[in-house]
N, C-alpha and C positions, 0 to 999 in steps of 0.2 A: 072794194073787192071782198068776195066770202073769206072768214076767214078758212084761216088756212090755206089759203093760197098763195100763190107770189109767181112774181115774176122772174124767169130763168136770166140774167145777164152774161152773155157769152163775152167775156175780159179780159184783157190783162191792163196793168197801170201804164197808160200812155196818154197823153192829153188825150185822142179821140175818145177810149174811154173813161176817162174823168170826166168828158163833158155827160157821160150817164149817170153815172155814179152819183153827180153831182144834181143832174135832173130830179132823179129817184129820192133822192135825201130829203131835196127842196120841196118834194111833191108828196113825201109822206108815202111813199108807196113801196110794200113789203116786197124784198128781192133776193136772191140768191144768186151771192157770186157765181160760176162756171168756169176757171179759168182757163184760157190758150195760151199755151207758153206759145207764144212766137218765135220767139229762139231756140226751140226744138222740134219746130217744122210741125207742131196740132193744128194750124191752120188748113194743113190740107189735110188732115181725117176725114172720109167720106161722109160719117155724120153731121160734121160742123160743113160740110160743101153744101151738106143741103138745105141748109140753113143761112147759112152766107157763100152763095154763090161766086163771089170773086175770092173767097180764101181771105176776109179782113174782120178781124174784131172790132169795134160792139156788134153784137147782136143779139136780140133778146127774141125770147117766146113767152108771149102772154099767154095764159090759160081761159082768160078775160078777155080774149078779144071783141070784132066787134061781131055783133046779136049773143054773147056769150061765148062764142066758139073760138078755139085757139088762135091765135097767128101766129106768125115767125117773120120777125122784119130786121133784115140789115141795111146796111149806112147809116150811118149816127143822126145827120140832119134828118134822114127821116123818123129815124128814132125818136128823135123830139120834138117833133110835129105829132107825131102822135100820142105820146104821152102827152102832151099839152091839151091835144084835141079831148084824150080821153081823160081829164083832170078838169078841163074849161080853167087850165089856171097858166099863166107863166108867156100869154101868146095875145096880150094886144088886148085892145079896149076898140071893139069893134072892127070893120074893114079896113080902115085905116090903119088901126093899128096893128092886126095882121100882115097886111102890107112893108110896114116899119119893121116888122122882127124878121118875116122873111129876107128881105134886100140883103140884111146884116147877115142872119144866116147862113145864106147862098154866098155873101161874101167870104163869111169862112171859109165856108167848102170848097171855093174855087180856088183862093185866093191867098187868104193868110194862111192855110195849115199846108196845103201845099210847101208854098213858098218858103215857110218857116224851117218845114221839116230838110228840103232840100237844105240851106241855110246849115242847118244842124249836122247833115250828111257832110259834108265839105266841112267845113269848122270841124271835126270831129271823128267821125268814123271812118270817111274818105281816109285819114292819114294812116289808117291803120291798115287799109288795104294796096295804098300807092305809096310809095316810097318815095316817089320822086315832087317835090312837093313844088314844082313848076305846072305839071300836070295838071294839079289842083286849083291852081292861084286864079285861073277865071271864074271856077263854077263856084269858090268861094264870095269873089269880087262880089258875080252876079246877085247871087240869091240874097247877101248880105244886103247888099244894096237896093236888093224891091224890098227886102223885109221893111228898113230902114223908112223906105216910102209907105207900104201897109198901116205902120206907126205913124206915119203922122197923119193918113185917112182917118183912123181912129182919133187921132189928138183934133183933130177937123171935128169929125162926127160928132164929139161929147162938147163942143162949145155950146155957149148959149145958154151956161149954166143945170145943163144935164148929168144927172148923177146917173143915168145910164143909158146904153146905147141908142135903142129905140124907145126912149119913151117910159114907161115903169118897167121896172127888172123883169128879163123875158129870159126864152130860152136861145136869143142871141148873144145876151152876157154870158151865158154854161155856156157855148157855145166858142167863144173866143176866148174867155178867159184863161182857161188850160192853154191856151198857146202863145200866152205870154210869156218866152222864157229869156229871157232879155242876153245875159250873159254866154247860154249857148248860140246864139243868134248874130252874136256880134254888137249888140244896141245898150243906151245905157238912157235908164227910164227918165234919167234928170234934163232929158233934151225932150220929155213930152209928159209935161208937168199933171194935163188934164188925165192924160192914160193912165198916167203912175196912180194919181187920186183913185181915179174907176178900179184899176188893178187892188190897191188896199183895199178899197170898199167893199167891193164885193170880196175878195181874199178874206173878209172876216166873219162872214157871214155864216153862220155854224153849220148850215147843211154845207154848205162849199170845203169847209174847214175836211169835217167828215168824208166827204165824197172823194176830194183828193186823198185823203189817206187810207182809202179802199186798197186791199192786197198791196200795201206800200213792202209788206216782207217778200213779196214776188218778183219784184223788180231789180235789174243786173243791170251795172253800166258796160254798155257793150262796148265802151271805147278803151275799157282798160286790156291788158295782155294777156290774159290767164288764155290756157284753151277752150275754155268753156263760151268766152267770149268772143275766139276767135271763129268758133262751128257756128256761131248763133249769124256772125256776121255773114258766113259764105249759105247758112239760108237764108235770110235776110234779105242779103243787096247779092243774088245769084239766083233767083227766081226767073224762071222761065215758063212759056205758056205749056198749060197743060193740053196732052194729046188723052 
């Protein structure tokens, strides 16, 4: 990139964007925080809607886009396909191995972060907003329980003596890693010996270290009682479609 330039990252600290954070570090590529408190409803700002049209953080605008001219691209997976694409680094050793980081990718996106997040919602934030904790005790069950399965796809996928998911560190490891969070989850890492290895490994890796402690002072647990945490939840999980 010229200097002086950078990339805008439209943030706040949530694993989807750690897995940029985390990209941008590993990739060496100058960026500038933006943050969206999501707990006080800047996701729907008309500037950030036009930028990320579904109202969701990451989202970044290169100035660098492609022939030079700017872009503006939200959802994280594709976020890191293109940083990848525009680095030639972090995305596979040929067709093949493009192949290999997408499947993993995609599987995030559909699959683990989903699932996990629900997981998290039920475990967690759900009790703050139902009282009656019967109510809860299926969509806890559920979500706990695919996660539980997600984990051991992953302890599946890293056999064979793989130190990472697809093949040499992609941006399917930034990808999943941030959504290892075992304890909000309900899962305990010593039942998926090979994941726990992946999860340290990569957890040490200096750009990973850095990336996750991106705007770590920004971040509120929204499960605790203050008011501040209760307004955040009724934007939150009280979203409705826009007219």
């Amino acid at each position: 990139m010229r200097a002086g330039s950078s990339i805008d990252l439209y943030y706040w600290p949530t694993p989807n964007g750690w897995k940029i954070t985390i990209a941008l570090e590993e990739m060496a590529l100058p960026y500038t925080l933006r943050p969206v408190n999501i707990g006080a409803g800047e996701q729907f700002d008309p500037a950030f809607l036009r930028i990320s049209p579904n109202g969701r953080m990451p989202a970044i605008t290169d100035p660098e886009g492609p022939d030079g001219e700017p872009v503006s691209i939200f959802e994280s997976g594709a976020i890191l396909q293109y940083l990848a694409r525009k680095t030639g680094a972090f995305y596979g050793e040929g067709e093949r191995g493009r192949i290999a980081v997408d499947q993993w990718l995609f599987w995030q996106m559909a699959g683990l972060g989903p699932m996990a997040g629900q997981a998290h919602h039920f475990r967690s934030y759900a009790r703050k907003i139902e009282p009656d904790p019967a109510k809860l005790e299926y969509g806890a069950r559920r979500y706990t329980d695919e996660v539980n399965r997600l984990y051991g796809v992953l302890e599946r996928g890293l056999g064979d003596g793989r130190d990472f998911i697809a093949g040499p560190y992609s941006i399917a490891d930034m990808a999943i890693w941030p959504w290892i969070l075992p304890e909000g989850q309900g899962q305990d890492l010593d039942d998926f010996p090979r994941l726990k290895a992946w999860h340290e490994r990569v957890g040490a890796r200096p750009a990973v270290k850095k990336g996750r402690a991106a705007g770590k002072e920004l971040r509120r647990n929204l499960a605790e009682d203050s008011e501040e945490a209760r307004k955040a939840r009724e934007i939150l999980f009280g979203q409705r479609a826009a007219r």
